[in-house]
N, C-alpha and C positions, 0 to 999 in steps of 0.2 A: 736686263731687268732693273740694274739698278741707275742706269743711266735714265729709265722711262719714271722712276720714282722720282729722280734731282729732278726732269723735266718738269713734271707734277707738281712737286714742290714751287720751283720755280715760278712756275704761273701763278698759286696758289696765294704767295704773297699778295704780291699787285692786286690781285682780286678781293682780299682781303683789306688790304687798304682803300681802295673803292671803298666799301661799306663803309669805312669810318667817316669817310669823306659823308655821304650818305645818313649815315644815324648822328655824326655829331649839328649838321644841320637842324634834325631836329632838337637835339639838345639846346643849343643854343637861340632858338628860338620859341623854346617850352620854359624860359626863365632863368636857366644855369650860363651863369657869367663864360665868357671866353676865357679869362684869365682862371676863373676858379675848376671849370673842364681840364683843361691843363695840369692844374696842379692837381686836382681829384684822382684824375686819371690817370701819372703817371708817379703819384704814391703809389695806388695799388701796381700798376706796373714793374714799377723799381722792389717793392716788397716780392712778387713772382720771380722775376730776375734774379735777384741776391737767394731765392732760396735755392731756385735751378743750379745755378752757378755755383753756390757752397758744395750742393749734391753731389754734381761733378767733377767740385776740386778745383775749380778752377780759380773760386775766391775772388773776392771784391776788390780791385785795385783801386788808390788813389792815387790826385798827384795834380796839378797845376795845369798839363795837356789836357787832362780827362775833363777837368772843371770846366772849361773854356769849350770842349767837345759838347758840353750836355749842355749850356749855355747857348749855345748855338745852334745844334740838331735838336736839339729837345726844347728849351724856354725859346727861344727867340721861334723856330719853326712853328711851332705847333699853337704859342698864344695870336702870332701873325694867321697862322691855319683858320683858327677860328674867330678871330676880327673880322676875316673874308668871310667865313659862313655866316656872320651876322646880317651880311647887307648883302649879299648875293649867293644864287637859288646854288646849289652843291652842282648842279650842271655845269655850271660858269668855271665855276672853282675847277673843278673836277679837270677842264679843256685846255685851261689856263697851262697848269702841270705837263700837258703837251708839250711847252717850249722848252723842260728840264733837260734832255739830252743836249741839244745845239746851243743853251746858253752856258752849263756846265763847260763844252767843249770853248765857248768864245771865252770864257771866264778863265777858262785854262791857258791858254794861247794868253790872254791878255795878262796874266802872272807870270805869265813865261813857265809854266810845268809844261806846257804840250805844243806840238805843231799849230799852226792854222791851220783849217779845211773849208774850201770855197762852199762847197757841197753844205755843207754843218751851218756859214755862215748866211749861205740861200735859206736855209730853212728856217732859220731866228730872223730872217726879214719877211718871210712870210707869215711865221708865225705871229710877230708883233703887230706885222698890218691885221691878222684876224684880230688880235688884243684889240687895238685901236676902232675896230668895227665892235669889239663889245661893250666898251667905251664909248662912243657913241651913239649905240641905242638906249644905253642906261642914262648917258645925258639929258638926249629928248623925249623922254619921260618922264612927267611933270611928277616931282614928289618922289619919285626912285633915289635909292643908294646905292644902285647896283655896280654904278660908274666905282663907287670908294671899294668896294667890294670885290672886284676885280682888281682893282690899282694894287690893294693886301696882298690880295694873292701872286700878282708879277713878284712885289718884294719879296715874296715868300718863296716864290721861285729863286730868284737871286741868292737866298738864305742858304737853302740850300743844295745850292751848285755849290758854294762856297764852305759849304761843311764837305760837301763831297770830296772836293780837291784838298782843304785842310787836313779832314781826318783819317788822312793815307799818313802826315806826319806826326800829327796827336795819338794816333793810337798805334802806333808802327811799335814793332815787337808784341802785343799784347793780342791774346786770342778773341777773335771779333764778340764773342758773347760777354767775354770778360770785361773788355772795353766797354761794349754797352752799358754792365750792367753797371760799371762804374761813373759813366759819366749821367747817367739817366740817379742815381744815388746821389750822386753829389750837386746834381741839381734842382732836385726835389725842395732845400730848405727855402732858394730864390723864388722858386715855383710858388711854394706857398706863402711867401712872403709880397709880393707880387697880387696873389689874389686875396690876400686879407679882406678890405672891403667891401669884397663881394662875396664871400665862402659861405657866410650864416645865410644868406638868402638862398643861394644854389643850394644848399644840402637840404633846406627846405622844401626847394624845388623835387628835390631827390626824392621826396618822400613817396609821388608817383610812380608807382610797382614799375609802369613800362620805361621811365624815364633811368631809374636806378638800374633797371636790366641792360637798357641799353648802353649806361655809364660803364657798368662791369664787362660789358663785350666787348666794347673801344677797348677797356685796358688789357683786358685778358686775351682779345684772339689778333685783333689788329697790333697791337700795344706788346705781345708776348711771343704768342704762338706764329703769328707770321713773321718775327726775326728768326724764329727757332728754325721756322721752311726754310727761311732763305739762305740761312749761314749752311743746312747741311744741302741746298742745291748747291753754292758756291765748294762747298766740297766735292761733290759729283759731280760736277759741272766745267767747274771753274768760273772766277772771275766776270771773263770775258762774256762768255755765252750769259750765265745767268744773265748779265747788265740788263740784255737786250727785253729781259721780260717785263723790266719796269712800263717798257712802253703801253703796257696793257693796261697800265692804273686810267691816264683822263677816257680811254673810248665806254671803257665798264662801267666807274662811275658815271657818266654821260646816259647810259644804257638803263642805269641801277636809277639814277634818280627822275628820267624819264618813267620807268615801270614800277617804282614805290611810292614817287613823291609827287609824280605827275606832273613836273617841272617840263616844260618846253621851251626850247630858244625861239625867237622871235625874232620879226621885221631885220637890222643889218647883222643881230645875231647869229643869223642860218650861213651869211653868209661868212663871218666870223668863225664861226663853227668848221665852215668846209676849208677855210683857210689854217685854222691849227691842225686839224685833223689831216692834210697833206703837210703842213710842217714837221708833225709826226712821223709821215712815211718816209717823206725825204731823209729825215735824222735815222729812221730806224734799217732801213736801208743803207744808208752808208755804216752803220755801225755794223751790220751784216757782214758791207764788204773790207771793213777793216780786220773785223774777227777773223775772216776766210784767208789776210791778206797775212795776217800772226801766224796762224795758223799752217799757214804753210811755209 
């Protein structure tokens, strides 16, 4: 029973992050700045965080690791997250995240933390040619920015692979909600420093009942409640298994913003589309068989 609840759990996140992907589209294209979503967002986030974490004792860590952790999983992630939602449909975005398994693993290999795997490496060249086809349909369309819009989100992918691989040693000894809650704190003041500029226009934006609902749902259920799933799947679970669930965030999103937002890929897009989307399996399949391979 309690293995079908981590499972649960598990999935839950990813699917959860879909939506953000999904409602901050529309945020940001309802007049709330990318930079100022960011920092909106992960004030109230970080303020939920610190009070969980004090409840449980676990207490707000600082420290120099932690700062450079939220600087990077949090400010750089997430203001890059939504620069890509500005100019391309949350579909695009959403597909892109695809290549996060097999570029993590090249990214790793190429720091020297992990093996190469030919397998991992086939699937980051697959999945770059689908990039490169959505890139190209975005170009020969006259007046789109959807080409810049995807190019974010690659970066954003690189972001973080390389938070992933870092934050095994920035946050090494510290309990993962703990870690969080202190790098996502200590990042908050850049955050809002960062969106000065643009904060008194967004929060006016805010003033729209569905605009503000959905600001508070990014922070609270994506932003809160799906790290809470996922740290106690990684407890029932472990590590390893849980990883593999992430592959659920680009096809949901894909799904999510098709059936909310009415988004559809298009002319070399489709085909783009079917080339991340087997980039995916490829990656998620070998991580299957690496799992089964620990495992035993």
């Amino acid at each position: 029973m309690r293995r079908l609840a981590g499972l649960l759990l598990a999935a839950s996140a990813p699917l959860a992050w879909a939506t953000n992907v999904v409602a901050s589209r529309v945020l940001v294209t309802s007049g709330v700045n990318p930079f100022a979503l960011t920092a909106v967002r992960w004030t109230v986030a970080a303020l939920l965080m610190a009070v969980y974490s004090l409840a449980r004792g676990l207490g707000v860590p600082v420290g120099r690791r932690l700062l450079v952790a939220g600087l990077l999983g949090i400010t750089m992630f997430n203001n890059l997250l939504y620069l890509a939602l500005g100019y391309a449909p949350a579909a695009l975005v959403g597909l892109v995240f695809g290549l996060l398994p097999a570029v993590t693993m090249l990214m790793a290999r190429a720091l020297g933390v992990e093996r190469g795997d030919r397998v991992l490496a086939l699937a980051a060249a697959v999945g770059l040619l689908g990039v490169a086809l959505l890139e190209a349909e975005g170009l020969r369309s006259p007046g789109s920015m959807e080409w810049l819009g995807v190019l974010l989100a690659l970066a954003d992918v690189a972001v973080w692979a390389l938070y992933t691989i870092e934050s095994r040693r920035l946050t090494r000894g510290l309990h993962p909600l703990a870690a969080l809650t202190g790098s996502t704190v200590l990042s908050t003041p850049f955050n809002t420093a960062i969106a000065l500029p643009w904060l008194s226009e967004s929060l006016a934006a805010l003033g729209d009942p569905l605009l503000l609902a959905l600001l508070l749902y990014v922070a609270a259920v994506p932003g809160f409640l799906a790290y809470l799933a996922w740290f106690h799947a990684v407890k029932e679970l472990g590590p390893t298994t849980t990883s593999l669930f992430v592959n659920l965030l680009p096809p949901a999103t894909l799904l999510l913003a098709v059936a909310v937002l009415g988004e559809k890929p298009r002319g070399l897009q489709l085909a783009g589309t079917a080339l991340i989307l087997l980039s995916l399996a490829l990656a998620a399949r070998r991580q299957l068989q690496l799992a089964s391979h620990e495992a035993s």
